[in-house]
N, C-alpha and C positions, 0 to 999 in steps of 0.2 A: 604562423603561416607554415603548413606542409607542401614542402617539392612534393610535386607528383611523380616523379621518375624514383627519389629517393628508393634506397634497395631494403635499409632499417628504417621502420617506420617506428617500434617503440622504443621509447626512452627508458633508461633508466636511471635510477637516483640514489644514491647512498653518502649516507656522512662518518666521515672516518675521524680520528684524533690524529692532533699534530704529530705525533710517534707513529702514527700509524701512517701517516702520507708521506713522512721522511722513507718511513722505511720501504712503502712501495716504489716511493722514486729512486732510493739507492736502488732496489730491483729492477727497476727499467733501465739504471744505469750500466747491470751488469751484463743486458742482457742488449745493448746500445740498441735501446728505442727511445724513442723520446715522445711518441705518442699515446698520450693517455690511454683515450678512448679503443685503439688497438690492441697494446698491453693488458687492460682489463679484459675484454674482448675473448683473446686469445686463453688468458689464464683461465675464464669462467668456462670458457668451452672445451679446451683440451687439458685443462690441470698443468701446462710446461711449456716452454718456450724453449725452442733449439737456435743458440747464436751459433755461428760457425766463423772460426779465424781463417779468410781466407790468405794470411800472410804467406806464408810458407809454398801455398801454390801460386799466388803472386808471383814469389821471387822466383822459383819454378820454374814459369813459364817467361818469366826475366830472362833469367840465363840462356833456358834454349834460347827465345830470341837469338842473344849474342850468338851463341855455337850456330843457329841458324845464318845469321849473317855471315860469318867466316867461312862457314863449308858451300854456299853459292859462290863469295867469291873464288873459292880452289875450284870446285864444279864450272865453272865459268871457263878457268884458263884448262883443266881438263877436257872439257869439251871441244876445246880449238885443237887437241892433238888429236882427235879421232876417234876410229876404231877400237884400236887396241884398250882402252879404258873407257868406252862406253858402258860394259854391262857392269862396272865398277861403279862409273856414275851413277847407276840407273837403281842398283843397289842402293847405295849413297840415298839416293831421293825417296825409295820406300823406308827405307828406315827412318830419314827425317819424319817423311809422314804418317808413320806409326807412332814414332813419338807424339807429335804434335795430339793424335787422335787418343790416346794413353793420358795427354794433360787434359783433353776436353773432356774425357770421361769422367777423369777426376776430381772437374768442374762440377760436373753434372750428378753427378753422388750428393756433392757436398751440399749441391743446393736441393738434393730430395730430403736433409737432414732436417731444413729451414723451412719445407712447407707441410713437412709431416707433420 
């Protein structure tokens, strides 16, 4: 019985040797997918698969975090003094939010790597 919505309608079939399924699955394992039918999929269509370690940008934007949190709370008690350290603060806040826009970009690269 065929979905009629379904997007692939044909199937395909092949038989592999137990060395040969071992080794495709250590290959999905390095590349952390675990779906068959995708992994093949993608291999047969673009010859490669791009994993990408988001760790490093994880922690990244870990850390700002923190540095984010600390410098509202200074910008907070800053702000209750006034004038004189407004264009300080205000400084303060575009460069938070360059940062901030600098890790999303960084996001945003990494993930053109994954759907090339």
């Amino acid at each position: 019985m065929e979905k009629q919505n379904r997007t692939r309608k044909i199937q395909m079939l092949f038989r592999v040797t137990p060395h040969e399924n071992e080794l495709i699955r250590e290959k999905m394992r390095l590349v952390n997918m675990t779906n068959m039918q995708e992994y093949m999929r993608r291999m047969a269509t673009k010859g490669y698969i791009v994993s990408v370690d988001y760790t490093d940008l994880k922690n990244l934007a870990a850390e700002m975090q923190k540095i984010d949190v600390n410098v509202r709370q200074i910008l907070r008690h800053v702000d209750k003094l006034g004038a004189p350290y407004a264009a300080d603060a205000e400084y303060i806040r575009r460069m938070q939010a360059e940062c901030w826009d600098m890790i999303r970009q960084l996001f945003k690269e990494a993930m053109k790597f994954e759907k090339a």
